[in-house]
TORLOMI-531734 format. One record per residue (C-alpha): x, y, z; residue in one letter; residue number from 1. Coordinates in pm, 1 decimal. Layout:
N
{site {X, Y, Z}, A, NUM};
...
END
This chain:
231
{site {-10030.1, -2128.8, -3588.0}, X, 1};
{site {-10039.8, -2200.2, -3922.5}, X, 2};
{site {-10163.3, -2566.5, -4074.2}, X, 3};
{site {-9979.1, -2581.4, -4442.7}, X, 4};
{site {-10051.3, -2872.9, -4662.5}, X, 5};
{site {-9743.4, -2900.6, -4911.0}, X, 6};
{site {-9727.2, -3118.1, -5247.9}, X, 7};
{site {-9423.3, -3217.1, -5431.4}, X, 8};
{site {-9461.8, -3371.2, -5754.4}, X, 9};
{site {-9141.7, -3234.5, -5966.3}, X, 10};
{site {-8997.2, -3591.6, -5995.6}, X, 11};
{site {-9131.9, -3916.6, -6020.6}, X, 12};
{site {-9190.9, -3924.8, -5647.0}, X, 13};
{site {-9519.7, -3776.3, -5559.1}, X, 14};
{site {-9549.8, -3663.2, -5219.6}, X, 15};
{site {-9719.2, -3448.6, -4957.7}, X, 16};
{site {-9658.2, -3297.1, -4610.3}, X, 17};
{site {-9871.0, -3140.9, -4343.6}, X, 18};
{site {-9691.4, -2911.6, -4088.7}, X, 19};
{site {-9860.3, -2681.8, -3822.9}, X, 20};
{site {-9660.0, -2420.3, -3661.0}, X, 21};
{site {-9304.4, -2569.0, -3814.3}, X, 22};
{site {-9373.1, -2879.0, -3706.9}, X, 23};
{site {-9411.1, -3200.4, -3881.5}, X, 24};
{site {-9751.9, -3399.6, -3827.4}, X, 25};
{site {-9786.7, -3576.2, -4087.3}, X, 26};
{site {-9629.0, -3730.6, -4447.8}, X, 27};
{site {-9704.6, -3942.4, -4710.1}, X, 28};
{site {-9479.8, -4055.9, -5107.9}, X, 29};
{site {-9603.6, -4276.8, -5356.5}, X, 30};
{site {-9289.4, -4414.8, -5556.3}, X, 31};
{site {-9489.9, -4474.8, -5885.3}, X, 32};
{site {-9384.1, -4349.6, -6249.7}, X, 33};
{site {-9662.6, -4136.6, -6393.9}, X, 34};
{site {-9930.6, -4138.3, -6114.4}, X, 35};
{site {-9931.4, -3804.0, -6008.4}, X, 36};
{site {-10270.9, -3712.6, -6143.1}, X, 37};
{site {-10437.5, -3988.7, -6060.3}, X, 38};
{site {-10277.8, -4018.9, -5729.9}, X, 39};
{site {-10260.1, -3688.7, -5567.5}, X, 40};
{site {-10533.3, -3607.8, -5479.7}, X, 41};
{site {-10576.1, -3964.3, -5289.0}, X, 42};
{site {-10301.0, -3862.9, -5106.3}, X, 43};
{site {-10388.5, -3558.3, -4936.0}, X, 44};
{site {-10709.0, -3683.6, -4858.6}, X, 45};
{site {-10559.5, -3994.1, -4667.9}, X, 46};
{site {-10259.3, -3776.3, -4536.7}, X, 47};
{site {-10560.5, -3503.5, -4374.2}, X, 48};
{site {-10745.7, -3799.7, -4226.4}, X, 49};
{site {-10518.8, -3989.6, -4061.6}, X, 50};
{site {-10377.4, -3636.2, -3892.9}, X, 51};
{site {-10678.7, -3566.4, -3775.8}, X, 52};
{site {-10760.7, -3239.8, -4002.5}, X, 53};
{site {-11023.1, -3136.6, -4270.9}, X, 54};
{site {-10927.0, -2912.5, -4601.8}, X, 55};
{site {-11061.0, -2620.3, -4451.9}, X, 56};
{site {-10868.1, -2559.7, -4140.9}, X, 57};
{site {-10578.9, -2530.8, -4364.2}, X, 58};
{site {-10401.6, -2224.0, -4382.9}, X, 59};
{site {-10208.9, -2186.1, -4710.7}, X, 60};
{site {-10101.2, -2458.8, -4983.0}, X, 61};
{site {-9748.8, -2497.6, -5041.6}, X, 62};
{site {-9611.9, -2613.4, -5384.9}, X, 63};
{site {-9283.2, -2728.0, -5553.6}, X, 64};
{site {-9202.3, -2467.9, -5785.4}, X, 65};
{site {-8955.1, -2626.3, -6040.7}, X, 66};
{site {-8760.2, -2667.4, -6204.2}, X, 67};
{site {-8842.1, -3047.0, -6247.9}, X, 68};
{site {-9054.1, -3260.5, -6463.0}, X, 69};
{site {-9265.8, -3006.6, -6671.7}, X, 70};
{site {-9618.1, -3248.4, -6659.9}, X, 71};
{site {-9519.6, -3319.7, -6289.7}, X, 72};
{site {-9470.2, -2980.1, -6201.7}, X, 73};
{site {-9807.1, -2882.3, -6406.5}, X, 74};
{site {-10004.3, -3109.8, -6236.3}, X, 75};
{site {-9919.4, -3015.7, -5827.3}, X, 76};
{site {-9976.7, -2646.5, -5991.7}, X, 77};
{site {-10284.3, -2698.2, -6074.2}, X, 78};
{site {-10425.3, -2929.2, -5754.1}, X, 79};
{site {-10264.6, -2623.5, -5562.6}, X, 80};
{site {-10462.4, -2340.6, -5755.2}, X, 81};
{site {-10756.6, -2554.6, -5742.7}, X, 82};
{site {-10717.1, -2616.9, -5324.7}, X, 83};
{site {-10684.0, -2206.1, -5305.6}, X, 84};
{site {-10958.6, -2113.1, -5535.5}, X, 85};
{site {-11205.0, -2340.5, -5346.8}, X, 86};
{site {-11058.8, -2261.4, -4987.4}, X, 87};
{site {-10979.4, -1880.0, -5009.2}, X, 88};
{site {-10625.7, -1971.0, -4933.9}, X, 89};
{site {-10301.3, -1791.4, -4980.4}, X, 90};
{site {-10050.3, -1968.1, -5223.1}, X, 91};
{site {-9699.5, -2102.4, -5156.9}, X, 92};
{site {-9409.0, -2145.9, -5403.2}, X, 93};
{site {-9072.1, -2343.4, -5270.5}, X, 94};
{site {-8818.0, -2361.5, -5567.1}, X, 95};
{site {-8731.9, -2744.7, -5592.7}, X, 96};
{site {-8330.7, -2678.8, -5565.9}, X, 97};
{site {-8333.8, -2485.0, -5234.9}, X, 98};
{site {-8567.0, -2728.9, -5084.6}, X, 99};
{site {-8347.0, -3047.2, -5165.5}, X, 100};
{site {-8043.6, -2839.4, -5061.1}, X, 101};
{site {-8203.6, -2816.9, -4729.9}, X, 102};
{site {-8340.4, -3174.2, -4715.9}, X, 103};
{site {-7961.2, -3291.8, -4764.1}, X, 104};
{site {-7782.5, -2999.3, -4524.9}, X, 105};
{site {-8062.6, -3144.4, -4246.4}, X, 106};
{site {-7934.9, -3497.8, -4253.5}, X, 107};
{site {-7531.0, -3472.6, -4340.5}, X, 108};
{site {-7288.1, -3427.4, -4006.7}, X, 109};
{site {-7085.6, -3099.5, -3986.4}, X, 110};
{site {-7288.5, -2968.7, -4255.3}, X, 111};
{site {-7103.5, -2585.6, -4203.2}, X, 112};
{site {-6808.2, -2785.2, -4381.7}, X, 113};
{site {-6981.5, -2844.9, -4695.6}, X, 114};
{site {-7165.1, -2670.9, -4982.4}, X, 115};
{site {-7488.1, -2820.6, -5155.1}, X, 116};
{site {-7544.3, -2853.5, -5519.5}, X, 117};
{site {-7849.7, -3005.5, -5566.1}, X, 118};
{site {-7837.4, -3183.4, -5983.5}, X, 119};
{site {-8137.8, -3270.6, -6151.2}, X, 120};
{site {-8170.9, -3468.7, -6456.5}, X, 121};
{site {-8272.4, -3294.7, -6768.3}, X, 122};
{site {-8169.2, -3441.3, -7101.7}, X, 123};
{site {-7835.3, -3605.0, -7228.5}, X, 124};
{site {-7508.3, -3443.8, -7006.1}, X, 125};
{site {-7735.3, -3128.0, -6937.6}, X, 126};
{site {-7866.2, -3081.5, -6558.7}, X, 127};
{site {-8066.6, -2830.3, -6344.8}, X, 128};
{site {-7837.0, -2714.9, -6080.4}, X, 129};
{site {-7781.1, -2459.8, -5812.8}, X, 130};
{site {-7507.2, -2438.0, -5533.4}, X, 131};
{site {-7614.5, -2307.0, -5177.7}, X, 132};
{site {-7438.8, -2314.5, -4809.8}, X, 133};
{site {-7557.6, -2505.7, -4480.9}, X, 134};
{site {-7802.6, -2275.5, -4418.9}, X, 135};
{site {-7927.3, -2227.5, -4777.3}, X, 136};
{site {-7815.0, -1905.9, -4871.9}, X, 137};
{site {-7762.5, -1965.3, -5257.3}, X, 138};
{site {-7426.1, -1954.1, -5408.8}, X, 139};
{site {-7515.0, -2005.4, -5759.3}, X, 140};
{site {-7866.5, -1973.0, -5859.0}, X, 141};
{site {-8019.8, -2238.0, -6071.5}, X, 142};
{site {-7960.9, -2272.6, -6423.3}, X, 143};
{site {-7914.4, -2530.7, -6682.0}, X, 144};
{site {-7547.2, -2685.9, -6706.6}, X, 145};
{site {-7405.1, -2875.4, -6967.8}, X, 146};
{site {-7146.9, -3150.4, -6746.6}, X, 147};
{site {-6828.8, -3191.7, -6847.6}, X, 148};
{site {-6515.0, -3235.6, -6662.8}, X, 149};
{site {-6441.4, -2826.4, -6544.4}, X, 150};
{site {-6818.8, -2830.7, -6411.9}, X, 151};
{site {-6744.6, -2632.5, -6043.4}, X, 152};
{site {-6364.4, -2662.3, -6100.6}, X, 153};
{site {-6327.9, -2354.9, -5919.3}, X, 154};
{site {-6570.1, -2466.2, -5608.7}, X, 155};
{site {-6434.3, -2754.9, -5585.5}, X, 156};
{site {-6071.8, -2616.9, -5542.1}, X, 157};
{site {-6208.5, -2421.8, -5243.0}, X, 158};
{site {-6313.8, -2733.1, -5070.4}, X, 159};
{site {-6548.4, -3007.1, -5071.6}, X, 160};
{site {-6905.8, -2990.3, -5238.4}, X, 161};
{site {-7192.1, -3237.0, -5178.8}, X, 162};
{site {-7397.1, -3378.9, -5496.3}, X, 163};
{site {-7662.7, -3585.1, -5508.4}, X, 164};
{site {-8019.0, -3560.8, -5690.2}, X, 165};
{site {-8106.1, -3731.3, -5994.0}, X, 166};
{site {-7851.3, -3561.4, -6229.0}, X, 167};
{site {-7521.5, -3647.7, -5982.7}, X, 168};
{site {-7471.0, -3987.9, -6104.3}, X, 169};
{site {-7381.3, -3791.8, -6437.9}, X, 170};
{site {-7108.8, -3611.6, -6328.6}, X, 171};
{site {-6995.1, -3840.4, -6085.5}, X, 172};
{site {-6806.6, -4023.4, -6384.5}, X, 173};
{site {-6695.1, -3734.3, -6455.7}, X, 174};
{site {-6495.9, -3625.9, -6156.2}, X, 175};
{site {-6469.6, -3953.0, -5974.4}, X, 176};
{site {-6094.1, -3868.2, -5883.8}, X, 177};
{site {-6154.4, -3554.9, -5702.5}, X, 178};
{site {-6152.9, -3556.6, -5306.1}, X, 179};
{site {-6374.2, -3245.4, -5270.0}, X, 180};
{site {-6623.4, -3398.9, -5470.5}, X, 181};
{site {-6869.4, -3575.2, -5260.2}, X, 182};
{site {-7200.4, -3740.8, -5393.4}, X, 183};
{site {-7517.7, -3883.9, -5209.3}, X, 184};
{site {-7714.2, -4142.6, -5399.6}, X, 185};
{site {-8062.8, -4170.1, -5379.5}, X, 186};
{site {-8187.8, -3827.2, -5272.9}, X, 187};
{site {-8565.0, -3754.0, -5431.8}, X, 188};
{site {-8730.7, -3409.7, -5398.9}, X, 189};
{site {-8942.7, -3451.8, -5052.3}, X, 190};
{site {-9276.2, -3252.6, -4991.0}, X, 191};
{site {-9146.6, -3271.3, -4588.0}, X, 192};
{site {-8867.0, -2967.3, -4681.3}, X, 193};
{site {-9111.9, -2778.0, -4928.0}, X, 194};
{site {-9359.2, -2775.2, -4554.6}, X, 195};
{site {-9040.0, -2631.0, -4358.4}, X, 196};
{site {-8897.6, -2379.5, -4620.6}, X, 197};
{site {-9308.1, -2309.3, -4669.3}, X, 198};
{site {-9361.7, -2204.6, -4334.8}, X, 199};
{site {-9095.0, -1940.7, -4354.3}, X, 200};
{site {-9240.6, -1767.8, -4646.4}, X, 201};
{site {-9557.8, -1781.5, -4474.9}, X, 202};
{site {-9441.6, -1555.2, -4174.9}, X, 203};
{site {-9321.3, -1350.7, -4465.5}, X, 204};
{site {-9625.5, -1342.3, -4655.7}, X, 205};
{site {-9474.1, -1446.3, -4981.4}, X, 206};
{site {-9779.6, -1545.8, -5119.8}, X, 207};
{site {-9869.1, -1616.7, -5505.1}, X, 208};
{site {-10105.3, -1463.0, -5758.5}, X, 209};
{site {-10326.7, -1786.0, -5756.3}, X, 210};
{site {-10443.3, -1655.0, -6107.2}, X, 211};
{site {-10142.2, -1624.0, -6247.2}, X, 212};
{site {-9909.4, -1844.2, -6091.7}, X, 213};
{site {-9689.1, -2099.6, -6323.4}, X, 214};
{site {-9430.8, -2285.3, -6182.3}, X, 215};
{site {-9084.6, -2203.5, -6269.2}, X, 216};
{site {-8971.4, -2470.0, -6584.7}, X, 217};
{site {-8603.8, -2301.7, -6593.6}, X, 218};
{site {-8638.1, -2374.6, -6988.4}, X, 219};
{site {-8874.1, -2314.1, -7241.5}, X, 220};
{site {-9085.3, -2610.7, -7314.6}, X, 221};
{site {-9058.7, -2778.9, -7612.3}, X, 222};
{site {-9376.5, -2953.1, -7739.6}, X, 223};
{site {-9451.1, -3113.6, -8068.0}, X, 224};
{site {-9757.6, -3153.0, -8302.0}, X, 225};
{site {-9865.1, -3503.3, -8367.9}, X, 226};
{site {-9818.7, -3702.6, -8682.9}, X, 227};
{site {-10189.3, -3710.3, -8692.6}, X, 228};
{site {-10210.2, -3348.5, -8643.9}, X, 229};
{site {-10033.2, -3273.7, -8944.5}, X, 230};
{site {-10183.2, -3218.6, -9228.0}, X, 231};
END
């Protein structure tokens, strides 16, 4: 039966998730802008004790694997490489879309009706999006869009679409007069559905080069040099 420790830390909700077997024993968010680093690590240790386990009877470390935010996403990376290098444990990657797809299809009634497109913020009208069915098979695999009005024109002809995320409020505006166009507010990435989608890729033994794994940005990262740098 295997104990997985999962961290999420692609948005500004940091949070982790302990499940043994499938199930859920234990969970713990922090709501706090830019406290990941300093944070994380406090939170597994306090999520472990008050289950009742120790670091080493864990049996792999599950990750959020992006897209999200790029120092968020570098820091659970590197708490999970360092948890497997000092454990000899396997490592877990759960793509951030797919896993809030299946955190919303868990919770909404008659989710077989619907389709999930999970938005995520990225810069101006531009999102991170993907599209997958009720049981997560993936429509549309994620990629950068550019909203405008004709975003999923033709999905949303076929029938109704759920959105939600921190991008959706974006496009909302944008197609506030369309039935099929249904939008959940509030929705933050949740290290609880990175555990459950985790402990199917651990039966498969999709594990991760803990050398080289780098979570998966979507875009290139753009990074400047420093006024003070220059020179």
């Amino acid at each position: 039966m295997p104990l997985i420790l999962a961290l999420e830390t692609s948005s500004p909700v940091c949070s982790v998730a302990l499940t043994l077997d499938g199930a859920l024993l234990a969970a713990s968010e922090l709501r706090l802008e830019k406290s990941h680093s300093t944070h994380l690590t406090v939170l597994i240790e306090q999520l472990l004790s008050n289950a009742g386990y120790s670091l080493p009877q864990l049996s792999a470390i599950a990750v959020s694997d992006g897209p999200g935010s790029y120092t968020g996403l570098r820091i659970g990376a590197a708490a999970a490489k360092g948890l497997c290098y000092a454990l000899g444990l396997p490592l877990l990657a759960v793509g951030t879309l797919p896993a809030l797809a299946h955190q919303v299809a868990q919770q909404v009634p008659g989710a077989s009706r619907y389709r999930f497109a999970p938005l995520l913020d990225a810069r101006r009208m531009e999102v991170y999006a993907a599209l997958y069915d009720a049981v997560g098979q993936e429509l549309q695999a994620p990629a950068p869009v550019v909203l405008d009005a004709q975003s999923w024109a033709a999905e949303l002809s076929a029938g109704p679409v759920v959105f939600f995320g921190s991008g959706a409020a974006k496009f909302q505006a944008l197609v506030a007069d369309n039935p099929n166009a249904l939008f959940l507010a509030g929705v933050q990435p949740s290290a609880i559905a990175v555990a459950q989608l985790a402990e199917a890729a651990y039966a498969r033994q999709e594990f991760k080069d803990v050398a080289y794994y780098e979570p998966f940005y979507l875009k290139e990262v753009h990074t400047t040099t420093p006024k003070s740098a220059q020179a």
